[in-house]
N, C-alpha and C positions, 0 to 999 in steps of 0.2 A: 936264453934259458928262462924258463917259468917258477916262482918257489914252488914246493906243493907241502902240505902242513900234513903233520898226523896228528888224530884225536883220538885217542884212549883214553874209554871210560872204563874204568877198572872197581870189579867187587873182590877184594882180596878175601882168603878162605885159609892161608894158610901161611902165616906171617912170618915164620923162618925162613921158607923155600922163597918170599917175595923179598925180604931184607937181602939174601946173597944176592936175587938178581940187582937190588937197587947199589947194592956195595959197586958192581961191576957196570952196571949202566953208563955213566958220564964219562969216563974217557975212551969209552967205545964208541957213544956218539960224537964228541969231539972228533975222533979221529976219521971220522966218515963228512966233517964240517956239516952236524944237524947241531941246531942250537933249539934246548929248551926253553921254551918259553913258560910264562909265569901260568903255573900248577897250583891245581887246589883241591885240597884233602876233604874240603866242605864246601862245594860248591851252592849256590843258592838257584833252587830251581823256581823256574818263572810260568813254563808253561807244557811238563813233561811231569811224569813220576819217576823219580831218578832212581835209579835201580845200582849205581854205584857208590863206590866209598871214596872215590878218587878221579880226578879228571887229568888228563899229559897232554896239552898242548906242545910240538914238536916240527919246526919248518927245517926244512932241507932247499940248498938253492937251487936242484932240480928232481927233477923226480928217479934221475939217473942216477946222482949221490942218494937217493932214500934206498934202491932197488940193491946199491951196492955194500949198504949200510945193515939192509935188513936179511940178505942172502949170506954175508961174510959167514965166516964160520968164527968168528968170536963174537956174533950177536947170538948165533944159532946156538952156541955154546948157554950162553947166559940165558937164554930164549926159553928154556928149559924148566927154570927155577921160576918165570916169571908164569910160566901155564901152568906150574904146579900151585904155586901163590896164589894167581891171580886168575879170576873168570875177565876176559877182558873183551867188550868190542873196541874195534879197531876202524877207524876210516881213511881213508886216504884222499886231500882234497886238493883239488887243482887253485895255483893263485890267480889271481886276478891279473892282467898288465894293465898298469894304471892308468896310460891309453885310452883304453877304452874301458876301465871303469868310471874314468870322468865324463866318456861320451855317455855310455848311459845313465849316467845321474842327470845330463843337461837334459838327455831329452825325455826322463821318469819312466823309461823303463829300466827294470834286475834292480830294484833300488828296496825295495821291501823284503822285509828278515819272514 
């Protein structure tokens, strides 16, 4: 199985409706095994005009636990509160097998951001 991360850049608009979803958030993803990774309410933009208030880096161990984590009906529940709160994009990224992310470093190529 491959990880695949999600990235929500999030502009929240209505900060009640987005506090219940964050109330309910973490032990929904717990229970789907996605772990948040370190988030930032202030992210420092480098080479973009950041158009959010908030960034959610989020890995799941495959994209099969994201698919069953994001369709459940107690995400879909909370899911609710968070598109009332929040304007959000969302991506979905495939990981890398480390395999062949070392072959391509040796041989410089996929190596540039």
């Amino acid at each position: 199985m491959m990880t695949v991360f999600v990235l929500a850049q999030l502009r929240v608009k209505d900060l009640v409706a987005y506090n219940r979803y964050q109330e309910r958030f973490m032990p929904i993803l717990k229970e789907f095994g996605g772990r948040l990774l370190p988030a930032d309410e202030t992210p420092e933009t480098v080479e973009v005009i950041w158009e959010g208030d908030k960034v959610v880096p989020i890995s799941f161990e495959s994209r099969y636990a994201f698919e069953a984590w994001s369709e459940s009906a107690a995400y879909r529940e909370i899911a609710r509160n968070r598109s009332a709160g929040a304007a959000a994009k969302i991506l979905l990224i495939a990981g890398v097998e480390k395999s062949g992310w070392q072959a391509r470093c040796r041989s410089g190529h996929g190596v540039s951001l």
